[in-house]
N, C-alpha and C positions, 0 to 999 in steps of 0.2 A: 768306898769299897768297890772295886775293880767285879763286874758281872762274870769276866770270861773265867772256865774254869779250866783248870790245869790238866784235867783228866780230858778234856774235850780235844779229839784226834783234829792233829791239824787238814787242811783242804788239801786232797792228792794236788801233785802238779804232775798235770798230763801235758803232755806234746806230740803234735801232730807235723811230721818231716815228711818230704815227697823230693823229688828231684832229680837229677841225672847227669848229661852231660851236654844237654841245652833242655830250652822250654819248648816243648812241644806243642802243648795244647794250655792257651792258655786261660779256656773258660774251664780248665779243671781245678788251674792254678783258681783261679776266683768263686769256686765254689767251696776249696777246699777251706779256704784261707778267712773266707765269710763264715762258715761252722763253725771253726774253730772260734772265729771272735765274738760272734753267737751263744756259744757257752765256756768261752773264758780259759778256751787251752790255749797255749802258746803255740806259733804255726812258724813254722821255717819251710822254705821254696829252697836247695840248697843245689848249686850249680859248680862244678870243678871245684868243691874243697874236701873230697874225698883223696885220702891220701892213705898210701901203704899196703900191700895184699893183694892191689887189684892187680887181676888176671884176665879180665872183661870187664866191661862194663856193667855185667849183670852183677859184677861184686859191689858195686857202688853203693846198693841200698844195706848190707852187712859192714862195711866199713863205716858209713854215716851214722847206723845204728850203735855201733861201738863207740862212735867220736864223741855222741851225744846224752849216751842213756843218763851218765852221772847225773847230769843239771833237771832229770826229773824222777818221778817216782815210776810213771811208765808214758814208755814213749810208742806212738803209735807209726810205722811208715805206711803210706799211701801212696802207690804205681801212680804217675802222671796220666793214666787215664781212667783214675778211680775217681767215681764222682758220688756225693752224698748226696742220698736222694730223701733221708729221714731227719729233720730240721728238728724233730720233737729233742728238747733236753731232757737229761740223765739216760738215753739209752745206750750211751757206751760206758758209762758208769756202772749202770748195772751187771756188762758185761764181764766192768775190771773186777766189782764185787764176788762175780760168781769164780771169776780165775782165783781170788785170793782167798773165799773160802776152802778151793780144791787145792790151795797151793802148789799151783800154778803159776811160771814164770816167763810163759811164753802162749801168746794166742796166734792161731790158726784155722783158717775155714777150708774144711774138704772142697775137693778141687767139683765144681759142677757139672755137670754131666751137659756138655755142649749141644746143640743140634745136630753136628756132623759125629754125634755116638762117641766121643773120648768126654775122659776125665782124669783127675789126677787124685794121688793119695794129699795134698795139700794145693793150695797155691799160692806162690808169695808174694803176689801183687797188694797185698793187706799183710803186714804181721804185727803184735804189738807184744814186746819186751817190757819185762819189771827190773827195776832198777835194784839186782841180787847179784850176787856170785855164779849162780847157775843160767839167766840168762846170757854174761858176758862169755862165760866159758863156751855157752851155744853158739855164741856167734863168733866168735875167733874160730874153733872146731869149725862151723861151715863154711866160714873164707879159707881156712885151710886145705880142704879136700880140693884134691886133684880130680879134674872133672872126666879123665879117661879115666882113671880108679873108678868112678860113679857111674860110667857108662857102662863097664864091665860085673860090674856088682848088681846092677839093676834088673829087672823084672817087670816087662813088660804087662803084665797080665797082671800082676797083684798090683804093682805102681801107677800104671798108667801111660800116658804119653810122657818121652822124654822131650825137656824142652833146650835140653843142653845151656842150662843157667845156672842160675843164683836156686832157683827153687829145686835142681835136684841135687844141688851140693848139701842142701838144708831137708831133702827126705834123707839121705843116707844118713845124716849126722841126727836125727830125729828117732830112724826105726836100726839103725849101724851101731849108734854111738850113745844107745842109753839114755837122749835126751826126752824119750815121746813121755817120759814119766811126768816132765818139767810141762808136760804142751797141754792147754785146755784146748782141743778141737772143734768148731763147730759148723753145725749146718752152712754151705753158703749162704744161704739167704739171712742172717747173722751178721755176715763178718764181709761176703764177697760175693754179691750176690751180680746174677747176669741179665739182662732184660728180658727174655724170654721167661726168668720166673716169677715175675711181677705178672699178678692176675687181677687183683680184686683193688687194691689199694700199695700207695705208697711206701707204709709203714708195712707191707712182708717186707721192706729190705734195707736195712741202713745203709749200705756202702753197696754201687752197684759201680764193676769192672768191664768196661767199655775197649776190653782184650780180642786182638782178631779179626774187628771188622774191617770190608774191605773198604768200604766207606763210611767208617765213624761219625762224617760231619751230619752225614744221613740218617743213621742211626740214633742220634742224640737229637735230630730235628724230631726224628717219625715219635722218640719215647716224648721230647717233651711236648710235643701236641697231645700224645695219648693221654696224658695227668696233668695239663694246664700250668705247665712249667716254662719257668724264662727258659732262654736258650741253653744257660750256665746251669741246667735243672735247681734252680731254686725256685720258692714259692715265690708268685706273685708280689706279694707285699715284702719279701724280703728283700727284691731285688727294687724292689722302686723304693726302698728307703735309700738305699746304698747309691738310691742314683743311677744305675742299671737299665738295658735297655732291656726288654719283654716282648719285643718282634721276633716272631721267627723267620724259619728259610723262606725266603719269597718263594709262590708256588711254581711257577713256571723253573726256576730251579731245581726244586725239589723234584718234577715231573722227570727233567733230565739225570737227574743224579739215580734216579728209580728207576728209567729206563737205560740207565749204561750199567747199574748194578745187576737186571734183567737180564741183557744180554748176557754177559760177562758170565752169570752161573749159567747159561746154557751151551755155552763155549766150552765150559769147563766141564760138565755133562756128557759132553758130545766126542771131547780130546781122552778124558779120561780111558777108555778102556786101550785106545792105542799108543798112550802112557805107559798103560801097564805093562801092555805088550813087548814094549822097547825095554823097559827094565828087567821084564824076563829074559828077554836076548841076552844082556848085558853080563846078567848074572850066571 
């Protein structure tokens, strides 16, 4: 007599896609790619087989999302400098569960409120698609829109910064086009979290977006010393199973990279107001 019962819902098949139009950073690729096989999603790196629509390159991650949603139930993209910094399993399961109790075909993390004062109504360096009729129509709809249409339509002050991409093709089509009803929203620290909101512990942030810095390799030194992380921020032991090296930035490097990022903001400090001044000539 066969145990399994019929009534018993088969296991989601989630997939985690990243990629672009090369490899940029590839300790994100090896972070991303180790969580994934950590807790048993399928992980695609997907490099030039985005085809159809594209307008930019920022269309890349709506085209891929399209190419691929069918072959899972939901599929998660992640921006080549989204790194996972919360190793604990089920916690994006739970996420998907709370999207599919709200029925919900689309997740999203408001955009985080930066050190330099901007933020956004969303951002889509993270988004994760359910394999429906109303996610594929979201995303055909936001490769669709005309990106001067969206410049003109937008709204600095309720939106945000415009980043002239894929993210504000996908606010218009979100609060435009009737889709925010489809979108579960949540806190960045959720879904898209930034280093600066990491206080106490690892686990405030699943997915932390490593967007903007002027010196990233720095930035991902100075986080993974702060939480005893290999370089790739993974835990310790997960990276010396795998084989993985766990040294970070040599110091005397690091001293340099902190003193040219030093500079460099007081440069920009300093140019700033006679910046301004020249673009009020202009204007």
């Amino acid at each position: 007599m066969s145990t399994n019962s019929s009534s018993e819902a088969a296991p989601r098949r989630i997939g985690i896609i990243s990629g672009g139009d090369r490899m940029r950073y590839p300790e994100a690729y090896r972070n991303q790619s180790i969580w994934a096989k950590e807790n048993g999603y399928d992980y695609r790196f997907e490099i030039a087989t985005a085809e159809g629509g594209i307008q930019s390159h920022f269309d890349i991650t709506l085209v891929l999302l399209m190419q691929r949603l069918r072959e899972y139930d939901w599929l998660i993209w992640l921006d080549d400098d989204v790194y996972v910094t919360d190793f604990t399993h089920g916690r994006l399961e739970a996420l998907l569960d709370e999207a599919e109790a709200a029925g919900a075909s689309i997740i999203m993390a408001e955009g985080a409120l930066e050190p330099q004062g901007f933020s956004s109504y969303v951002n889509a360096g993270t988004l994760g698609v359910r394999n429906d009729a109303a996610a594929l129509e979201f995303l055909s709809t936001a490769l669709g829109q005309d990106l001067a249409d969206v410049r003109e339509w937008w709204d600095d002050e309720r939106l945000g910064i415009f980043t002239g991409g894929d993210q504000d093709k996908i606010t218009k089509t979100l609060l435009d086009d009737g889709y925010e009803r489809h979108l579960l929203r949540t806190a960045p620290e959720r879904f898209n979290s930034r280093m600066h909101l990491y206080e106490d512990s690892l686990h405030e942030g699943l997915l932390c977006h490593f967007c903007g810095h002027y010196d990233r390799e720095l930035s991902l030194a100075q986080f993974s010393e702060r939480w005893g992380l290999s370089p790739d921020l993974r835990p310790l032991d997960v990276a010396q199973r795998y084989g993985l090296r766990t040294d970070g930035m040599p110091r005397l490097e690091r001293r340099l990279r902190e003193r040219r990022r030093e500079m460099r903001g007081r440069a920009k400090r300093l140019l700033k107001p006679a910046l301004s001044r020249v673009r009020h000539l202009r204007s």
